[in-house]
C-alpha positions as CSV (number, residue, x, y, z in Angstrom):
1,X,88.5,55.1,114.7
2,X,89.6,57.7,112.0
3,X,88.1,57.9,109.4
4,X,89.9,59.5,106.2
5,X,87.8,61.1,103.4
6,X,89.2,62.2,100.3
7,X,86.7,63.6,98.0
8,X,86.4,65.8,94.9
9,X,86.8,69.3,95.8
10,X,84.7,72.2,94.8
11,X,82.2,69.7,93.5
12,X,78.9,69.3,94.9
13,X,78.3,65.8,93.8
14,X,82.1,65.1,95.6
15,X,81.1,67.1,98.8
16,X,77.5,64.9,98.9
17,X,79.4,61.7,97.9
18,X,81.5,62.3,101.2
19,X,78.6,63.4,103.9
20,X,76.3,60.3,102.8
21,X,79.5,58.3,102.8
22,X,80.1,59.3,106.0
23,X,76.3,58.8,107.7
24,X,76.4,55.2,106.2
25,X,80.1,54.6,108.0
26,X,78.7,55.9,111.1
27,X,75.0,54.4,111.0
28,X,76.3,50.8,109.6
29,X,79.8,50.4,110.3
30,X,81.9,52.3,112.8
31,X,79.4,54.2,115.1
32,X,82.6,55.9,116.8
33,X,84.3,57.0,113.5
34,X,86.0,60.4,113.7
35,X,85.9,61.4,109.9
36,X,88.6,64.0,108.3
37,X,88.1,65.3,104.9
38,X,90.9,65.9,102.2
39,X,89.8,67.7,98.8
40,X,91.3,66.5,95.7
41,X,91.6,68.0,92.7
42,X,92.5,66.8,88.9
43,X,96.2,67.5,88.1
44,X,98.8,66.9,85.3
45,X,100.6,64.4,86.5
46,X,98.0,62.9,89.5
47,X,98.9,60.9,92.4
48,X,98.3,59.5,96.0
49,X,101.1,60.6,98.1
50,X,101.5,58.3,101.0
51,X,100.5,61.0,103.5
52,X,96.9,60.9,102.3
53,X,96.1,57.2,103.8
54,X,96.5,58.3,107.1
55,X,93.4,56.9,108.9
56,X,92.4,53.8,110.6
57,X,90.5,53.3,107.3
58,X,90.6,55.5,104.4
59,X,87.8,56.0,101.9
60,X,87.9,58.3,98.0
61,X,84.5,58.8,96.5
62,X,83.0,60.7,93.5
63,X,87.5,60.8,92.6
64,X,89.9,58.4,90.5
65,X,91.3,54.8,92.0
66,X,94.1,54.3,93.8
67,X,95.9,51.2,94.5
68,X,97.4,52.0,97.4
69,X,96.9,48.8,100.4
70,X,95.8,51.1,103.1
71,X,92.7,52.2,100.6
72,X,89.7,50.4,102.3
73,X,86.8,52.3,100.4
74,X,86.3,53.5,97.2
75,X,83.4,54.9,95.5
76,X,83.3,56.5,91.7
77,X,81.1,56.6,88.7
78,X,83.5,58.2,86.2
79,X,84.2,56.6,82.9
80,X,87.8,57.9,83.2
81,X,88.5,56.6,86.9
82,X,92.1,54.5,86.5
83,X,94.8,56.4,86.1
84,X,96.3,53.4,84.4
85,X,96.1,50.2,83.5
86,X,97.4,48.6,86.6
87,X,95.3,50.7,88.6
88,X,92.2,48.9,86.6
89,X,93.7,45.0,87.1
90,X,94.3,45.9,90.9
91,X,90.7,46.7,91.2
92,X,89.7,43.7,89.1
93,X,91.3,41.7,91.3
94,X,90.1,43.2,94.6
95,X,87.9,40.9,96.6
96,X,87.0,43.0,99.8
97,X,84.0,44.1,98.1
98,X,84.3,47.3,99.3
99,X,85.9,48.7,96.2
100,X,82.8,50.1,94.0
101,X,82.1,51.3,90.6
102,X,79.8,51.9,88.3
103,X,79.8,54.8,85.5
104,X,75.9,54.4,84.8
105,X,75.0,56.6,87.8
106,X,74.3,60.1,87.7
107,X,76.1,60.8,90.1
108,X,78.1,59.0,93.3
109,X,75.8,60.2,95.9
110,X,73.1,58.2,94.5
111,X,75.6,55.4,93.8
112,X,76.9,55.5,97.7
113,X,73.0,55.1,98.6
114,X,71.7,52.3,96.7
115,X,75.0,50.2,97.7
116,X,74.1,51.6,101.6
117,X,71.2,50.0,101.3
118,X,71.0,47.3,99.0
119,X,74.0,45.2,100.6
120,X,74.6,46.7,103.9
121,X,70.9,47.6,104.7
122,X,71.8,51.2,105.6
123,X,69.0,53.6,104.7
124,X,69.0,57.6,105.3
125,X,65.5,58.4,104.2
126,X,66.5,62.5,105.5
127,X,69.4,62.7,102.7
128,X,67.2,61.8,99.5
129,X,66.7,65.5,99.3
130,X,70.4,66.0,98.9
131,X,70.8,62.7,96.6
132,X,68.2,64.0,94.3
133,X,69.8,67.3,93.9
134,X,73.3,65.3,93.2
135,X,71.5,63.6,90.3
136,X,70.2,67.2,89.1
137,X,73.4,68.8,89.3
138,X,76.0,66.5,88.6
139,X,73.9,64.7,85.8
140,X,72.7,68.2,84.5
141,X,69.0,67.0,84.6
142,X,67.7,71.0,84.9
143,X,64.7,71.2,83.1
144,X,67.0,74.0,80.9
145,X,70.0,76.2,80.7
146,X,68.2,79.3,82.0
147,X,67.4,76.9,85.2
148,X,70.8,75.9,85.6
149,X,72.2,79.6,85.3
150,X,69.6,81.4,87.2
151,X,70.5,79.4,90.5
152,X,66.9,79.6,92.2
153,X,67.2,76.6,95.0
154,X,69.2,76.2,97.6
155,X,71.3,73.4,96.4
156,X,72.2,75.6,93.7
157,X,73.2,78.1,95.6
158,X,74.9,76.5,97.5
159,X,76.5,75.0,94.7
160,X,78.0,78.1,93.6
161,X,79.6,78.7,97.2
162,X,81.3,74.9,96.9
163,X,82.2,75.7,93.4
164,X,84.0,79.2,93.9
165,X,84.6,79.3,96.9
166,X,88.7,79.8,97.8
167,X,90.3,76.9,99.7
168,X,88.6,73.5,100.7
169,X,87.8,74.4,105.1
170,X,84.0,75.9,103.6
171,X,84.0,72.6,101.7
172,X,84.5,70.2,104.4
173,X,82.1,72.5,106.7
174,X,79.4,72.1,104.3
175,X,80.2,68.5,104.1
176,X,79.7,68.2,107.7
177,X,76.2,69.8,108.0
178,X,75.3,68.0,104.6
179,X,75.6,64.8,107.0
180,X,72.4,65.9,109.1
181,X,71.0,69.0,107.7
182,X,68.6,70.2,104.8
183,X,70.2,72.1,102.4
184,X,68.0,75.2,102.8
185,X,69.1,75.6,106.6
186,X,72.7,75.4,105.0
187,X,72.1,77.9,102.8
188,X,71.1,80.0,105.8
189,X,74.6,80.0,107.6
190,X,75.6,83.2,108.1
191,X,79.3,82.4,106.7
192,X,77.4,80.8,103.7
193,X,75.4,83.7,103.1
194,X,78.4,86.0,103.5
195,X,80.0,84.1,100.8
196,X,77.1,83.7,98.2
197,X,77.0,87.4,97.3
198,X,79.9,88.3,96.2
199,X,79.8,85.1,94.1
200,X,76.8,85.5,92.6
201,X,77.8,89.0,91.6
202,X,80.8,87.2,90.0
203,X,78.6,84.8,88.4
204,X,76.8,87.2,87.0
205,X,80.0,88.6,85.4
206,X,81.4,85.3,84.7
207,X,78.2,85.6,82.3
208,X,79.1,88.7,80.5
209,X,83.0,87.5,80.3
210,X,81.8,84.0,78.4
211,X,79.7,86.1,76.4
212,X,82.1,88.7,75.1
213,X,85.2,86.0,74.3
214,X,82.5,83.0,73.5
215,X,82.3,81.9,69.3
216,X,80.3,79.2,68.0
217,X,81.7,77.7,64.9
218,X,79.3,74.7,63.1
219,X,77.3,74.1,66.9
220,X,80.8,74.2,68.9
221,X,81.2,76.8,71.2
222,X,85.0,77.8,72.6
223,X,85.9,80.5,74.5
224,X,89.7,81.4,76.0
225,X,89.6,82.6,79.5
226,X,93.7,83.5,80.0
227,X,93.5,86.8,81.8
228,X,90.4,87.0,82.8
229,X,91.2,85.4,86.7
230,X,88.6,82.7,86.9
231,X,89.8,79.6,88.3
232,X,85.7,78.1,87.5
233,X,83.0,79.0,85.9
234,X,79.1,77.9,85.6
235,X,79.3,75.0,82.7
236,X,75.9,75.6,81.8
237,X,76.5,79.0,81.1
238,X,77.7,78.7,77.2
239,X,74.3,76.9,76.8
240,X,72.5,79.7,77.9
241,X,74.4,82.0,76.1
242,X,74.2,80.0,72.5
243,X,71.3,77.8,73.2
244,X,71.2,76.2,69.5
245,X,75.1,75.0,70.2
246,X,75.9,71.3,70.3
247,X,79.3,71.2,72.3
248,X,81.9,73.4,74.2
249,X,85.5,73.8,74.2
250,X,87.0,76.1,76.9
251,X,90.8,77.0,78.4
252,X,91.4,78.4,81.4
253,X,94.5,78.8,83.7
254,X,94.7,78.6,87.3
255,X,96.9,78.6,89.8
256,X,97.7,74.9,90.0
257,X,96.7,74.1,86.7
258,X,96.2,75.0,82.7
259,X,92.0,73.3,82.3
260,X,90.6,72.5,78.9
261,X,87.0,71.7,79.8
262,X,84.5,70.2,77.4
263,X,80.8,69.6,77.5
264,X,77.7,69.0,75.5
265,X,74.5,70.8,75.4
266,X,71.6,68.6,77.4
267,X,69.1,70.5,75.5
268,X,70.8,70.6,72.3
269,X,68.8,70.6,68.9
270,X,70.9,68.1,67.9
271,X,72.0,64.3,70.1
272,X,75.3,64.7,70.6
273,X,77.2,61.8,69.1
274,X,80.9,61.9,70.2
275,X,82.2,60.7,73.8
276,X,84.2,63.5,75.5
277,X,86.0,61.0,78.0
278,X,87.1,59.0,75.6
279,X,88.4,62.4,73.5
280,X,89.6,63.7,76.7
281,X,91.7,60.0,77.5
282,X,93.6,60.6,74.6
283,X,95.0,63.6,76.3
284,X,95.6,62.4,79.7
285,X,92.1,63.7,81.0
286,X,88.9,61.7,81.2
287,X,85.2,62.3,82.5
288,X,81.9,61.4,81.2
289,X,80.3,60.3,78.3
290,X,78.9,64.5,78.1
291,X,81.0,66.2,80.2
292,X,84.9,65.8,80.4
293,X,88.1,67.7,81.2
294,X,91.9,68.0,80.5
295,X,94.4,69.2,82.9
296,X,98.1,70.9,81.9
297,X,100.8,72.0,84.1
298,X,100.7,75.8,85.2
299,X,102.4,77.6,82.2
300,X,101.2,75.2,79.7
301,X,98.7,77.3,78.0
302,X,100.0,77.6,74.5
303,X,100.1,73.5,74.5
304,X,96.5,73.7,76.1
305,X,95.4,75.7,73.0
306,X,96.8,73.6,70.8
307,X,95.2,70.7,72.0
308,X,91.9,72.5,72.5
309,X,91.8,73.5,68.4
310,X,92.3,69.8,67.5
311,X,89.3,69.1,69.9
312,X,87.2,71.9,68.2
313,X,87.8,70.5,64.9
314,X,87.3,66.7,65.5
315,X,83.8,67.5,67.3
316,X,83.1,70.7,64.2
317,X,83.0,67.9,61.6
């Protein structure tokens, strides 16, 4: 039995999402399943090629909807999780009951472990260590910015490698001792620990690059990172730099895309009152209610500012 796993890449929540995914499947379901992991990433013009339903069943979690037939699981909490409108009706309709989705959670992980054990009576008491730490991270519950910056645990760390690190293979490893493993023997890998340096030194300078090309205008923070090479960044970082700021704008090419990203402050002085999905729908991007992103063809960067100035202004005033 193959199991096929496609999963948000470079994105803890999406890596967690697929290991507990992938104990439930193997503890409740298919107890000979062979699982093979497929990162996805948020594109211009995103789809589901045919060649990525390749298993005997084939699961997305923590990632958008897809109504291709051969789909047999599907997991997200996203506001922005259809790519269109038929997309939404075909999962309406579904009736397998395998289909999930619900954009209250703070993140999938926990969303993949109350349906584990509420309906199928699954229960992994070893991975609420790693659950908890999805909340934290992908629902930015840090107690502050300097917390969320300063990268003290392990799941934070480890965090950074999943984040930055080139290519999807360290991904998928990690996914695979996420399924049986505390996180602070992860951490201790020798390839993980070979990674985490020179990242964190780069994180550290990531810092300094925000903080030199960063302005905050009326509590909106925006910063322009074209020529600076950084594919992804810590997005708690202009929150640490400008700690009174409400909301931040940011564009940044890369390699397979042109990225406006935009947040809110979860320690602002100030409730933020504007939903960034819904800005970022307009668009073609989507998100959360705090957190959301755009995504441009490579090249596209002078449309990607554009866009990004009409975003500062609407959340200025």
């Amino acid at each position: 039995m193959l199991e096929r796993v496609l999963y948000h890449d470079h994105c803890f929540d999406g890596a967690a999402s697929a290991a507990y995914f992938s104990r439930f499947i193997a503890g409740a379901i298919h107890p000979d399943a062979e699982f093979r992991y497929t990162g996805m990433a948020h594109r211009a013009a995103q789809t589901f090629p045919a060649s990525l339903f390749d298993g005997d069943e084939n699961a997305i979690v923590d990632f958008k909807y897809s109504s291709d037939p051969r789909l047999t699981w599907w997991f997200d909490h996203h506001q922005s999780a259809f790519l269109n409108v038929e997309d939404a009706e075909h999962f309406r309709r579904d009736t397998s009951g395998r289909k999930l989705y619900d954009p209250s959670y703070k993140s999938c992980t926990s969303f993949i472990r109350d349906i584990a054990r509420d309906r199928f009576g699954f229960q992994a008491p070893d991975l609420e260590d790693l659950v908890k730490w999805s909340i934290i991270i992908d629902g930015a519950q840090y107690p502050d910015a300097q917390s969320a910056v300063e990268l003290g645990a392990p799941a934070m760390k480890l965090t950074l490698v999943i984040e930055a690190a080139k290519g999807s293979d360290i991904v998928q490893r990690v996914i695979v001792w996420m399924r049986n493993r505390p996180l602070a023997d992860i951490i201790q890998e020798p390839e993980i620990e070979a990674l985490y340096a020179p990242l964190y030194r780069r994180h550290r300078e990531n810092i300094e690059i925000i903080r030199s090309c960063a302005r905050q205008m009326n509590g909106v923070v925006y910063f322009d990172l074209a020529g600076h090479d950084m594919e992804g960044y810590n997005k708690f970082i202009p929150y640490y730099l400008f700690p009174g700021s409400t909301y931040t704008v940011s564009v940044s090419p890369s390699s397979f895309r042109t990225k406006i990203s935009v947040g809110s402050n979860p320690w602002a002085p100030e409730e933020p009152k504007h939903n960034l999905a819904t800005i970022c729908e307009r668009y073609g991007g989507g998100g959360h209610a705090r957190v959301g992103a755009i995504s441009f063809e490579p090249g596209e960067l002078e449309k990607a500012r554009s866009v990004a100035a009409e975003i500062v202004q609407e959340l200025k005033e």
